[in-house]
C-alpha positions in Angstrom: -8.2 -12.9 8.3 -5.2 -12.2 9.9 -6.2 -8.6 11.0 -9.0 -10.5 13.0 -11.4 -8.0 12.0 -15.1 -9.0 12.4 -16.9 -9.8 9.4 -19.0 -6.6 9.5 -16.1 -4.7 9.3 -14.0 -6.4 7.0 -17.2 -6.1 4.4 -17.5 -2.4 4.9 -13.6 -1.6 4.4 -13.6 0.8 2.1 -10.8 2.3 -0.5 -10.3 5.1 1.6 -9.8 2.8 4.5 -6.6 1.8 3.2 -3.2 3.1 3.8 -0.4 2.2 2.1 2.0 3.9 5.0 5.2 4.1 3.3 6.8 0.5 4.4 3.8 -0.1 6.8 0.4 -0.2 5.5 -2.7 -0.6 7.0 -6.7 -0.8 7.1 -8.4 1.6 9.0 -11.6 0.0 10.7 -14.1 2.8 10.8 -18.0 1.1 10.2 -19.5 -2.0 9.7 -22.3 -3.3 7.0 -25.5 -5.2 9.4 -28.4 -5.9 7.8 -31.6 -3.3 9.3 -35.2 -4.6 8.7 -36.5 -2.9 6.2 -33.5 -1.2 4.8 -31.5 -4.1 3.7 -28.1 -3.9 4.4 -26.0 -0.8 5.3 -23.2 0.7 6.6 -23.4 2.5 9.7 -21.4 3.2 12.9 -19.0 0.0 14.6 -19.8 -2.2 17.5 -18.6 0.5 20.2 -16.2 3.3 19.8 -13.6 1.0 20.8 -13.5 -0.9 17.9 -12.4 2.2 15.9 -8.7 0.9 15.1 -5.9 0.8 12.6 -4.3 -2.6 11.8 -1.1 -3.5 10.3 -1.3 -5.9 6.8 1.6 -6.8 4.6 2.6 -5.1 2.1 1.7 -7.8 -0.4 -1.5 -7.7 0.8 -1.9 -4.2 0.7 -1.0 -4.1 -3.1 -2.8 -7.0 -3.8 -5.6 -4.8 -2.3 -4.5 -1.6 -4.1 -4.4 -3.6 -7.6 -8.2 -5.1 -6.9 -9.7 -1.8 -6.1 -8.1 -0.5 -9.4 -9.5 3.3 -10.4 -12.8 2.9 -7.6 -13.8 5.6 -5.8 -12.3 6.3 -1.9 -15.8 5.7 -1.1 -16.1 2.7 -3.0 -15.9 -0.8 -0.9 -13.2 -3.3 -1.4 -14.8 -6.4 -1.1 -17.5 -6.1 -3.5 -20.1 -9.1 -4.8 -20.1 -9.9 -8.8 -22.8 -6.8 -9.3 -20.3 -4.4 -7.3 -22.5 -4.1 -4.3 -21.7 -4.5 -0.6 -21.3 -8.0 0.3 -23.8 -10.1 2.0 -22.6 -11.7 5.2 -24.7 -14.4 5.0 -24.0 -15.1 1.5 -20.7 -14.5 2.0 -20.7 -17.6 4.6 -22.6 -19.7 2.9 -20.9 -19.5 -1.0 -17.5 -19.1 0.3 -16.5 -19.8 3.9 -18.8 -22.8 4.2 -17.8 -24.9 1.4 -13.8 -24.1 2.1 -14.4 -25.0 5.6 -16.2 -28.1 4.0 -13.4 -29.1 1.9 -11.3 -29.0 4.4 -12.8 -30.7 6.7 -13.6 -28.0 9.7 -17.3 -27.8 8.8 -17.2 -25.9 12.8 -15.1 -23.1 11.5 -16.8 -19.9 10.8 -15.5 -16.3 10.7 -15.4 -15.8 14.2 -12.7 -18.6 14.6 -10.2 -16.0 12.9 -10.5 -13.8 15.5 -9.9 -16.8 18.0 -6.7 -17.4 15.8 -5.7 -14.2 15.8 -6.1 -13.6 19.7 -4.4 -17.2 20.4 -1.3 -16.5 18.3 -1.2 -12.8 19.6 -1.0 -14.4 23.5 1.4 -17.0 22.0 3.7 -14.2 20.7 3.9 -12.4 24.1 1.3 -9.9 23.8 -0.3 -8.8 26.6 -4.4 -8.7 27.5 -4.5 -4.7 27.2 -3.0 -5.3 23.3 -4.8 -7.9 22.2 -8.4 -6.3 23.4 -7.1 -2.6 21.4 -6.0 -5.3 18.3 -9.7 -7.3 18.7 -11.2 -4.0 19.5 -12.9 -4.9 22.3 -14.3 -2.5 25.1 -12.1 -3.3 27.4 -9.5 -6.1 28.6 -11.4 -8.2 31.0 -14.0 -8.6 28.5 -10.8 -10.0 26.1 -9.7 -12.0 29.1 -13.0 -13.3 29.8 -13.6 -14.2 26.2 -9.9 -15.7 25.3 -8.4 -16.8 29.0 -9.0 -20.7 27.4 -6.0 -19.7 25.2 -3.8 -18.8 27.7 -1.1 -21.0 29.1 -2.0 -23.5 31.9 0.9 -24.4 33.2 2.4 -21.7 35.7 6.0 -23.6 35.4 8.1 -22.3 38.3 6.6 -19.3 39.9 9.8 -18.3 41.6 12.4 -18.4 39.0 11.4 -15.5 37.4 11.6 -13.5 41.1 15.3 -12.5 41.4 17.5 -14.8 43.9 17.5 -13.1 47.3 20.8 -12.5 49.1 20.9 -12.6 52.7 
């Protein structure tokens, strides 16, 4: 995914959760589906109150979406299994992400590795810890920094060049 939503919260998008936004749409993360003993699985509150966030998608994607949910209710969930209920994580890893990963030969990939890709092409772009913990929806930057520093450059290059010349 390249929102880098969790999985929770990419199951629990609902219809509602998506705005179209004239030229700009996007999904509005606002719960997550976890499995509770003895309930099964439903949709309740996210991680923190930090990861309360709305994320930009392409317009493609947001019609593609649009089309797919059809006439469904706001309320209704996007992602739905074959019987129109909320998606099983676990199912959804092992009948989907599993075998792609398979096939392609990454059998160490799981969902979390988007987010990795997401946060490592965010730092790449420019983006700075503070935007990429609000995109990831993390509690707060050092936690990002902490999580993601492996991605960030190594090599200092030339310290001073960026310092303006000094005139005496």
């Amino acid at each position: 995914s390249a929102t880098g939503v969790r999985r929770s919260e990419l199951i629990a998008l609902q219809v509602r959760h998506l705005e179209m936004n004239g030229g700009q749409p996007f999904v509005k993360v606002r719960q997550r589906i976890r499995r509770r003993r003895g309930e099964g699985l439903v949709a309740g509150p996210l991680k923190s109150r930090y990861a309360k966030r709305d994320l930009p998608i392409t317009v493609e994607l947001a019609e593609r979406l649009k089309a797919d949910a059809g006439s469904r209710a706001q309320d209704a969930f996007l992602f739905v299994s074959k019987a129109g209920t909320a998606l099983d994580p676990d199912n959804l890893y092992l009948r989907v992400l599993a075998p792609a990963c398979a096939a392609a030969g990454v059998e160490w990939a799981g969902f979390h590795t988007f987010r990795h890709t997401v946060a490592s092409r965010m730092f790449a772009m420019g983006r700075n810890v503070v935007q990429v913990q609000r995109w990831l929806g993390h509690y707060s930057p050092s936690f990002t920094l902490d999580t993601y520093v492996h991605l960030l450059d190594e090599d200092l290059g030339d310290p001073l060049a960026a310092l303006p010349r000094l005139s005496g």
